[in-house]
N, C-alpha and C positions, 0 to 999 in steps of 0.2 A: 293394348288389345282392343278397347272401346273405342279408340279414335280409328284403327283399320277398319271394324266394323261400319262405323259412321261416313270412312273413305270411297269403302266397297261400296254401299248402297249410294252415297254420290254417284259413282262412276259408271254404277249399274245405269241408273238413270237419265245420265247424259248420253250415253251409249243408246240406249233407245232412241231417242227422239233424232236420232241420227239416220236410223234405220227406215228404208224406203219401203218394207214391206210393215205392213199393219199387223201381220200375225207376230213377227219379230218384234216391233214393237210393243205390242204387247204380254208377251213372255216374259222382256228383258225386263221391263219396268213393272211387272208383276213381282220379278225375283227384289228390282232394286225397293219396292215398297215395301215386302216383307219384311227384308234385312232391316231396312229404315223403322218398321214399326219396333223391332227388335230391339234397334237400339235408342228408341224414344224410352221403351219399357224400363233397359239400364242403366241411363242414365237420370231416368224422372222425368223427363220429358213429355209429359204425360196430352199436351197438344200434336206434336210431333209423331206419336205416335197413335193417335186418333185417327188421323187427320191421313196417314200409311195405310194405316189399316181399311179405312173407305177408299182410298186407290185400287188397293186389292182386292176388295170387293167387285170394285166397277171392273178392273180386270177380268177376273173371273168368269163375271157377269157376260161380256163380251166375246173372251177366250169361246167359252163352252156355246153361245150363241153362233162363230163362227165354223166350230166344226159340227154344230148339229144341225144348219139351215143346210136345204136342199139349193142347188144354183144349176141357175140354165145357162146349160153351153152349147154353142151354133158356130157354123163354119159359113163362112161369106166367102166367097173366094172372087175375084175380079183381076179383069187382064193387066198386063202390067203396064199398059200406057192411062189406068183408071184415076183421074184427077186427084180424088182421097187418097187414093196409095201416095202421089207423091206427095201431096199436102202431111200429110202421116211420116212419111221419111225425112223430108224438110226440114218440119217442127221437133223431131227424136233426134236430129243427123249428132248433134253433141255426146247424145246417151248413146247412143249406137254405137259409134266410135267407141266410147271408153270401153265398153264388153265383147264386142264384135269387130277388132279397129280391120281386120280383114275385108270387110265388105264394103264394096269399092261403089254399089248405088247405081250400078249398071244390067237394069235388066232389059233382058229381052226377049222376045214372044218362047223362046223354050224353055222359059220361068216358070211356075205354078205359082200363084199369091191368093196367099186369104189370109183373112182375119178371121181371130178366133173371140168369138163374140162371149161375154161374162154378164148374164141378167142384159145383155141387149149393148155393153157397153165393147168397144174394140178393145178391149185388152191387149190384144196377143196379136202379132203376124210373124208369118212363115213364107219364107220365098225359096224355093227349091225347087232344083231342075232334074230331070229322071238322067241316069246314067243308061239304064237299060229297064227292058219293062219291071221288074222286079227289084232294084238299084236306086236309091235318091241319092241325092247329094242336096243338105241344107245350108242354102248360102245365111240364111237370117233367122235367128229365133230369138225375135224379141217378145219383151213383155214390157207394160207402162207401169212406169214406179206404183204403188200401191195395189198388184195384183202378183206382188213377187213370191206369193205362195208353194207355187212346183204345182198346185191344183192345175192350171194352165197345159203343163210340161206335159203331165201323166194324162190328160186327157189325148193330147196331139199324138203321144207315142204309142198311147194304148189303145186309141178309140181310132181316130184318124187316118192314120197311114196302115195300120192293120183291115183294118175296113176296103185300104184300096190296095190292099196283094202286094204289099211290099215287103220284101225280106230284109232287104238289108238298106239302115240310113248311116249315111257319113257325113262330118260335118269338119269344119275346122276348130280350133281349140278356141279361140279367141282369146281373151285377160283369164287372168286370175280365177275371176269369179264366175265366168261363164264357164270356165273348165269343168270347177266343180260343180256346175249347174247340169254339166252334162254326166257325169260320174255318177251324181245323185238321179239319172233319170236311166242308168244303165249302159254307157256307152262305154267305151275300154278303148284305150291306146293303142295304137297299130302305126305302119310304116309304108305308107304307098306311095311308090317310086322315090325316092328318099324324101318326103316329108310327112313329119306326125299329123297325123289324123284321128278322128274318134268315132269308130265305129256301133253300131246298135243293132244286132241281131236282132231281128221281130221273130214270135212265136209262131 
């Protein structure tokens, strides 16, 4: 039973550091520090679990800094033949791929593109084309490793496209993990003209 304990907070911790978003990582490696201080305590370890325990601190310390600073969010939006946008697609086309492998990198003037600015950094872009005036369709919703929060997500779908009179966004599913990126921002499965789609009723 001590040595599971001592396995668990390994794997806690190697698990974090794996993780591209900073809040994730720091969660996971808060839980794996705990566990670890835990079983410094049990088995006598008594550096071990010092040494845990000021991890969790610093975690903490950080955690609680992260959800209680205010952050500034800005929408840049530029045309789609804008030199940074493709220098931006370029450099991401690897990551994009893995979550988005749908999106073929083909835009053209009935695009909409912005970036969604984080404390002044690009974080985020969006490239989507109106179906009709109240209709989008989101060909792209990236985010750059270490801003994988959903802070991003909830500002684009709450603040953003609410703002510009859109009722309804659709999007394609993309991997795994963009699926559940969009599930977690509100969107729900549907069937248009036989292919699964994910739609997002706006208020």
């Amino acid at each position: 039973m001590v040595e599971i304990i001592g396995y668990t907070a390994s794997v806690l911790v190697a698990i974090s550091l794996m993780m591209s978003s900073i809040l994730k990582l720091r969660v996971i490696n808060l839980a794996g520090a705990v566990i670890f201080t835990i079983y410094g305590l049990i088995i006598g370890a008594y550096p071990v679990a010092t040494v845990n325990f000021f991890i969790s601190i610093v975690n903490i310390y950080y955690l609680l800094e992260i959800y209680s600073r205010k952050e500034y969010f800005r929408v840049l939006e530029v045309e789609p033949e804008n030199d940074y946008l493709k220098s931006f697609l370029s450099f991401y086309e690897t990551n994009i791929k893995k979550y988005i492998p749908s999106f073929d990198f083909s835009i053209t003037k009935e695009h909409t593109a912005f970036f969604v600015l984080r404390n002044m950094v690009p974080a985020g872009l969006i490239i989507a084309q109106k179906t009709n005036d109240e209709k989008i369709f989101v060909d792209l919703d990236f985010v750059i490793p270490g801003y994988r929060d959903f802070k991003i997500g909830k500002f684009v779908y709450n603040k953003i496209f609410n703002d510009r009179k859109i009722k309804e966004i659709n999007s394609h599913p993309g991997s795994f993990v963009h699926e559940k990126y969009l599930k977690k921002m509100g969107f729900r499965k549907k069937n248009s003209n036989g292919e699964t789609i994910y739609s997002l009723m706006m208020n």
